[in-house]
C-alpha positions as CSV (number, residue, x, y, z in Angstrom):
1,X,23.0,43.2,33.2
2,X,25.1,40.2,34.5
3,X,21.7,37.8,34.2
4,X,21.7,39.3,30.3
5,X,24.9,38.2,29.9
6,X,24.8,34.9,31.5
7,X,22.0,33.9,29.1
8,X,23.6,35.2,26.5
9,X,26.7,33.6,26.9
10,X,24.0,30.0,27.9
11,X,23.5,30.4,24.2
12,X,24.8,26.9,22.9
13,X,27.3,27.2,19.7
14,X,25.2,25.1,17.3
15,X,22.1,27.6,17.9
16,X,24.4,30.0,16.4
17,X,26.0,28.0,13.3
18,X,22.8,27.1,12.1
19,X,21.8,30.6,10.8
20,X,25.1,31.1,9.8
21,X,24.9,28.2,8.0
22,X,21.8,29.0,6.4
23,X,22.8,32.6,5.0
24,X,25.9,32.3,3.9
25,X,24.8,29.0,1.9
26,X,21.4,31.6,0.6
27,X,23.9,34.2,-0.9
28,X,26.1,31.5,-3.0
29,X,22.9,29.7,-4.0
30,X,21.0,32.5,-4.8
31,X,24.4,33.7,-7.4
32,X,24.5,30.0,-8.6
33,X,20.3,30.8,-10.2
34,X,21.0,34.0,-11.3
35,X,23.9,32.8,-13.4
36,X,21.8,29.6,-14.5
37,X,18.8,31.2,-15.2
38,X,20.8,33.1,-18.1
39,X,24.0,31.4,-18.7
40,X,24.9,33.6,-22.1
41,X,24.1,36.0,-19.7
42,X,26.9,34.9,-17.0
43,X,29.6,33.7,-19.5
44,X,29.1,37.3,-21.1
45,X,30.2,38.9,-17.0
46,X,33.0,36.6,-16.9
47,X,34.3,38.2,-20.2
48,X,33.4,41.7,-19.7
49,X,33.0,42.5,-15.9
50,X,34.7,40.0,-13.3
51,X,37.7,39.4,-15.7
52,X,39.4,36.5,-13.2
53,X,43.0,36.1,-14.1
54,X,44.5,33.3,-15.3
55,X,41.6,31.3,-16.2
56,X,39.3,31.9,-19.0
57,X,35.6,33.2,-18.4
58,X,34.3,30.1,-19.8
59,X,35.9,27.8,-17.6
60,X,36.0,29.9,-14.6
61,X,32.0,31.0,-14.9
62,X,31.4,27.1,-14.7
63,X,34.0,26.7,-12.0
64,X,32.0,29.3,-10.3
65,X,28.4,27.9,-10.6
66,X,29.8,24.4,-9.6
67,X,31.0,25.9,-6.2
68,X,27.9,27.8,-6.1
69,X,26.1,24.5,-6.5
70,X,27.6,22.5,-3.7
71,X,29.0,24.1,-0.8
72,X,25.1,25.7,-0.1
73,X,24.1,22.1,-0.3
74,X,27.0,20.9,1.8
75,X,27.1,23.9,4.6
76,X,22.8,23.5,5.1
77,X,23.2,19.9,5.8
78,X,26.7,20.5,7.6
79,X,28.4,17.9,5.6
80,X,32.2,18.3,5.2
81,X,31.4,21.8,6.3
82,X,35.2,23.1,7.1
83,X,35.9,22.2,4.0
84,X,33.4,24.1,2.2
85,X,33.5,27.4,4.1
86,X,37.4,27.0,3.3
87,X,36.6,27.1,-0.3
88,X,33.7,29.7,-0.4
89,X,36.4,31.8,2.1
90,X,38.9,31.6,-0.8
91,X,36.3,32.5,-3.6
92,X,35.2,35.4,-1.3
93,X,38.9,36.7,-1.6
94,X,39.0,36.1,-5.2
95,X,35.8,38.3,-5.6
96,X,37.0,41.1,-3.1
97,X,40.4,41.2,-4.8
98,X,40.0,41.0,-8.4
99,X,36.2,41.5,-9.3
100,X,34.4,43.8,-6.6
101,X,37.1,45.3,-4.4
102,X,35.2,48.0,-3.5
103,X,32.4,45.6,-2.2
104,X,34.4,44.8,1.1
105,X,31.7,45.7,3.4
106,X,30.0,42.5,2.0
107,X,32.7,40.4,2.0
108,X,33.6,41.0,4.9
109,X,30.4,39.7,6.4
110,X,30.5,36.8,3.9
111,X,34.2,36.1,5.6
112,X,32.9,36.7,8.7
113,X,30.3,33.8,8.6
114,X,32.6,31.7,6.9
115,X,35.8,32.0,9.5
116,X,33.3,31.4,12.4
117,X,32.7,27.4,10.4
118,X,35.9,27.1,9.6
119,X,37.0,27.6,13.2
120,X,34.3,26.1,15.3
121,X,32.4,23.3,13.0
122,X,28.5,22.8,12.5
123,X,27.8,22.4,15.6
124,X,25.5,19.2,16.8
125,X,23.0,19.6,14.5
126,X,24.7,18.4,11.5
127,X,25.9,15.5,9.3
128,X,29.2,16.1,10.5
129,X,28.8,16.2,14.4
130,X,27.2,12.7,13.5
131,X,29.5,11.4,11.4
132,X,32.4,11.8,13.9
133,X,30.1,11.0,17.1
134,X,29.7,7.8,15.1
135,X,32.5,7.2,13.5
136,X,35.3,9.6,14.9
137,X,36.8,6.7,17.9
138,X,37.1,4.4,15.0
139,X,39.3,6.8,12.8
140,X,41.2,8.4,15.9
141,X,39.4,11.6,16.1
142,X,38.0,12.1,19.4
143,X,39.3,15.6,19.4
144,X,37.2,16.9,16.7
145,X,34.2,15.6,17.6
146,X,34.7,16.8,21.2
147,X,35.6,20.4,19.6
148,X,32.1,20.3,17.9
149,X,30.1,19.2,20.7
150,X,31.3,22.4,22.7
């Protein structure tokens, strides 16, 4: 049982970000085409079913899709990927709180995912890890880029 763990624990960190990379960034994408493909369609559940407050649906159904868009595209190639989990974190909250609260079991798993980039980075194999094994002594952040490579 010790050997199990041992391997298990052997297990380096980006192995692990990159499929939580990938599926957190399939579930935004994937809502991002589904409101495209009919955007009467997604307007009209802004207005009648997700009912965000203080914005109107127009304007938030776009803000929506345009986060939608980008942070897949950003947390796949792990480009500013703190960043972007940060943002889909806070749209996750908005959802569970004032559109599908009783959806938590999702969410949670969405938040999950998204607290585990937040905290711990890309991992190697990403845009990030090389932007600041490149450029990170130059703009004094040795820290973060030795947090990733862990």
């Amino acid at each position: 049982m010790n050997r199990v763990r041992c391997s298990l624990d052997a297990v380096p960190y980006t192995a692990l970000a990159i499929p939580l990379r990938v599926a957190v960034a399939t579930v935004f994408w994937n809502s991002a085409m589904t409101k495209l493909a009919n955007w009467d369609t997604a307007v009209a559940l802004f207005v009648d079913e997700y009912k965000v407050p203080l914005i109107p649906p127009g304007i938030a159904a776009y803000i929506a899709v345009s986060i939608e868009l980008t942070t897949p595209v950003l947390l796949v190639l792990g480009l500013l990927t703190r960043p972007a989990a940060a943002v889909l974190l806070g749209m996750t909250a908005v959802i569970e709180v004032f559109v599908y609260p009783l959806a938590w079991p999702t969410h949670i798993q969405w938040a999950a995912m998204l607290l585990v980039l937040l905290c711990r980075g890309p991992g190697k194999l990403s845009v990030d890890y090389w932007l600041w094994h490149r450029f990170g002594g130059k703009l004094g952040a040795n820290t973060i880029a030795s947090s990733q490579a862990k």
